[in-house]
C-alpha positions as CSV (number, residue, x, y, z in Angstrom):
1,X,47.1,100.3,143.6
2,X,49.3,98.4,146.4
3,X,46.9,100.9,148.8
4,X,43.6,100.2,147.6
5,X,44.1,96.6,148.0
6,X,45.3,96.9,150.9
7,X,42.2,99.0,152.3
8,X,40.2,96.1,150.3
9,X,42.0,93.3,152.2
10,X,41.6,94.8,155.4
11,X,37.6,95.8,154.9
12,X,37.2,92.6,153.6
13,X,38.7,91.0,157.2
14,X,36.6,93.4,159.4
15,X,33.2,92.1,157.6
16,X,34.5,88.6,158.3
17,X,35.9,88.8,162.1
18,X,32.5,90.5,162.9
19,X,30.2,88.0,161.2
20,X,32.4,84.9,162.8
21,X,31.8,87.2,166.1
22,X,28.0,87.6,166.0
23,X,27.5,83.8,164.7
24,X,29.2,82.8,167.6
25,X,27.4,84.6,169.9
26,X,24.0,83.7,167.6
27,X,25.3,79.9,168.6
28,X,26.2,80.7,172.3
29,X,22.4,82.3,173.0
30,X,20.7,79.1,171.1
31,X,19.6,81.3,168.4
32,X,19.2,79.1,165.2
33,X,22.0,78.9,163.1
34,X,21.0,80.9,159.8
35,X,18.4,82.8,161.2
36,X,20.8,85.9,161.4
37,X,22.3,85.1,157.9
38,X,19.8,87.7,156.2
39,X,20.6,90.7,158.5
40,X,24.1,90.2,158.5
41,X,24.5,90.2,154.7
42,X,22.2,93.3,154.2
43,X,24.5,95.2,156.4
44,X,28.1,93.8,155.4
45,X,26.2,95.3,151.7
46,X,25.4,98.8,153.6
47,X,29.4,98.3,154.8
48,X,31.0,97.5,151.4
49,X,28.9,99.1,148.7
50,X,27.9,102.2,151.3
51,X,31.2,102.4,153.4
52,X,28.7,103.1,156.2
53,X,29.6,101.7,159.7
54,X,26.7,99.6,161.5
55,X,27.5,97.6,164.4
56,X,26.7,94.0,163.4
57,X,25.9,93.6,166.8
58,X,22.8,95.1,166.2
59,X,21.1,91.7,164.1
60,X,21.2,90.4,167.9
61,X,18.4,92.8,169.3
62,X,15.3,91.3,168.1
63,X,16.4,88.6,170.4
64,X,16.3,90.5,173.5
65,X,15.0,87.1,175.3
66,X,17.5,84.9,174.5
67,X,20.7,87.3,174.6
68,X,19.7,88.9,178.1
69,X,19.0,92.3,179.1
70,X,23.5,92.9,179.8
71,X,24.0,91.8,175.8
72,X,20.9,93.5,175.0
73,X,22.2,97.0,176.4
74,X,25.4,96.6,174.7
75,X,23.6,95.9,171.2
76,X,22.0,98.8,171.8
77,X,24.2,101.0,173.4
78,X,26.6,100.5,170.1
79,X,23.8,101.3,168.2
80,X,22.6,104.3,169.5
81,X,26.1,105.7,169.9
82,X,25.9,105.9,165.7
83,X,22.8,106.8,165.3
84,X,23.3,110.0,167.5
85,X,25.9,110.9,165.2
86,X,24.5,109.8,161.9
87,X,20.5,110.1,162.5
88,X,20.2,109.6,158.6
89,X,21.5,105.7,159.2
90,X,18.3,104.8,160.2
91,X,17.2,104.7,156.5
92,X,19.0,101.8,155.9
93,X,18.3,100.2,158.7
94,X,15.0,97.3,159.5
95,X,12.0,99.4,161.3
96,X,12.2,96.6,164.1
97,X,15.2,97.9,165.0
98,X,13.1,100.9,166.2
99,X,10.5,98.9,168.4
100,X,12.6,100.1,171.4
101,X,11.8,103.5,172.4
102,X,15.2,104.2,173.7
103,X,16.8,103.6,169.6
104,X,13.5,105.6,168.4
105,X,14.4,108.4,171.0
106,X,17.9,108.5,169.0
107,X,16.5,109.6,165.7
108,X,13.1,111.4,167.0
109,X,15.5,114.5,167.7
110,X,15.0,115.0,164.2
111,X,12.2,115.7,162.5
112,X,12.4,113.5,159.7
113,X,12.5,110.3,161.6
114,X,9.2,110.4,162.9
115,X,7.8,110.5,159.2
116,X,9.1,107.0,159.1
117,X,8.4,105.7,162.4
118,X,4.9,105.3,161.6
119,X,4.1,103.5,164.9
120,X,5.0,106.3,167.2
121,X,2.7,108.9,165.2
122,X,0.2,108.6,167.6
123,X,1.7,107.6,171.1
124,X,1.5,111.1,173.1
125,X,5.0,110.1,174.9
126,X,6.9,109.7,172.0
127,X,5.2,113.0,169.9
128,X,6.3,115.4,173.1
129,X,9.7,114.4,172.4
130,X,10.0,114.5,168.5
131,X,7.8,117.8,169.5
132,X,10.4,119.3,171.8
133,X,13.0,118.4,169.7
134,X,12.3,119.4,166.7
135,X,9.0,121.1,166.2
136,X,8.9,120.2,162.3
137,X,7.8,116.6,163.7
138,X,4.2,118.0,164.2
139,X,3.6,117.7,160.1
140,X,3.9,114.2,160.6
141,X,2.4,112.9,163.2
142,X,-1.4,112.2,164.0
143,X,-4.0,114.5,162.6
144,X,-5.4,114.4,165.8
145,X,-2.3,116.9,167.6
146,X,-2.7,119.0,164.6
147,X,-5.9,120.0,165.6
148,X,-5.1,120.1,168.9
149,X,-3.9,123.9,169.7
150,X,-1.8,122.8,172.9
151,X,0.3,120.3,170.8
152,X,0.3,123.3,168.2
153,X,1.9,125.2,170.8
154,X,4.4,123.1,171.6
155,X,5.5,122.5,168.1
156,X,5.7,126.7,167.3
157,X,7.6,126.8,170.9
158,X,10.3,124.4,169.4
159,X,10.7,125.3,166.1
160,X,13.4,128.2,166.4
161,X,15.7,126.7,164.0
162,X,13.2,126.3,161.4
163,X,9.6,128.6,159.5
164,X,7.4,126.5,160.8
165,X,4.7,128.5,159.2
166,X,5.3,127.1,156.1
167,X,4.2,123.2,156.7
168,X,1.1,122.5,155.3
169,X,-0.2,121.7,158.4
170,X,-0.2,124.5,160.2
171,X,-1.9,126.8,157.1
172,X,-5.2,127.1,159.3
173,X,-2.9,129.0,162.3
174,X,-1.5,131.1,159.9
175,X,-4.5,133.6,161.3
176,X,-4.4,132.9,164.8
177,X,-3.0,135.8,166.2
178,X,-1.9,133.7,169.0
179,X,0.2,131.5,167.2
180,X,0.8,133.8,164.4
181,X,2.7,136.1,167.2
182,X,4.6,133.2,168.9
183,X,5.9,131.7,165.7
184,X,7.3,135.3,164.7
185,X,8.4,135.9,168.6
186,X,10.6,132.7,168.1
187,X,11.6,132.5,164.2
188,X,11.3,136.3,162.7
189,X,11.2,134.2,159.1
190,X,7.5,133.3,160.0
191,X,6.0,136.8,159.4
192,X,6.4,135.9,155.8
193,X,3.5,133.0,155.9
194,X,1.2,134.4,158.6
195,X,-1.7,136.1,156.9
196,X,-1.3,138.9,155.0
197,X,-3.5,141.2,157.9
198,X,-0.6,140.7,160.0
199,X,1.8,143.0,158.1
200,X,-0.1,146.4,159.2
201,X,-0.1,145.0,162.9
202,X,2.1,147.3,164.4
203,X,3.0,144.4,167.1
């Protein structure tokens, strides 16, 4: 009992020396007292109910103007530095947070993310790097790379850790011997969702 209130006291004073922190600093830049009052609740919620670990810092980064590009890097920095090593945060995080490329470029290692990052579906930059990344990414971005056989290509090239063959996506290259022997060449698991004609192909 004397433990868990303990642990309770001491979470309870880490929520409260970072929000003094970052209201100071809110203060300090001229941003308007309250503004940040929203942001920092929703994640001291994330902290308590979740016991997931987000920078508070990061409430500071829409204000990239006013904080300067040294506190800006910082915010970040911090920032990235979890999401590299827990991609899944950025479920509980705001999309704006994700307006930098740099943050998006954290989580587009992984397929998923780009699901959710709706604005970077179609930006060619940001696709070749979910792409080569994680090949899985091709089932959500545009339709327009999906039809295009040299992003196809891509995606099969970096897709070892995963049957790629099975997206939805990609059932209209499931007959392209091309592609059909490239996604087998670099995840044997493919051959069973290529095209049935396939099987007696001695290659």
């Amino acid at each position: 009992y004397e433990r868990v209130i303990s642990e309770l006291i001491s979470e309870t004073a880490e929520a409260v020396w970072r929000t003094d922190t970052i209201k100071g600093k809110a203060i300090k830049y001229g941003i308007p007292e309250g503004e940040l009052d929203k942001k920092i609740e929703e994640i001291k919620d994330i902290f308590f109910a979740e016991k997931e670990y987000i920078p508070m810092n990061v409430v500071l980064l829409p204000y990239r103007s006013k904080i300067g590009e040294d506190e800006y890097s910082i915010c970040r920095s911090s920032l990235c530095a979890e999401l590299d090593e827990r991609p899944r945060l950025m479920e509980k995080l705001d999309r704006s947070y994700f307006l930098d490329p740099e943050v998006a470029k954290t989580v587009l290692k992984h397929a998923f993310a780009m699901e959710r990052l709706l604005e970077y579906q179609n930006d060619e930059d940001m696709v070749r790097y979910a792409l080569e990344n994680d090949g899985e990414a091709i089932q959500y971005v545009n339709e327009r790379f999906q039809k295009d056989r040299k992003w196809i290509r891509l995606a099969i090239e970096h897709s070892e850790d995963s049957v790629i063959m099975f997206l939805n996506c990609m059932a209209p290259y499931r007959t392209d011997k091309e592609f059909a022997y490239l996604a087998c060449s670099v995840q044997r698991w493919n051959f069973v969702y290529i095209n049935k004609s396939f099987r007696d192909d001695y290659d």
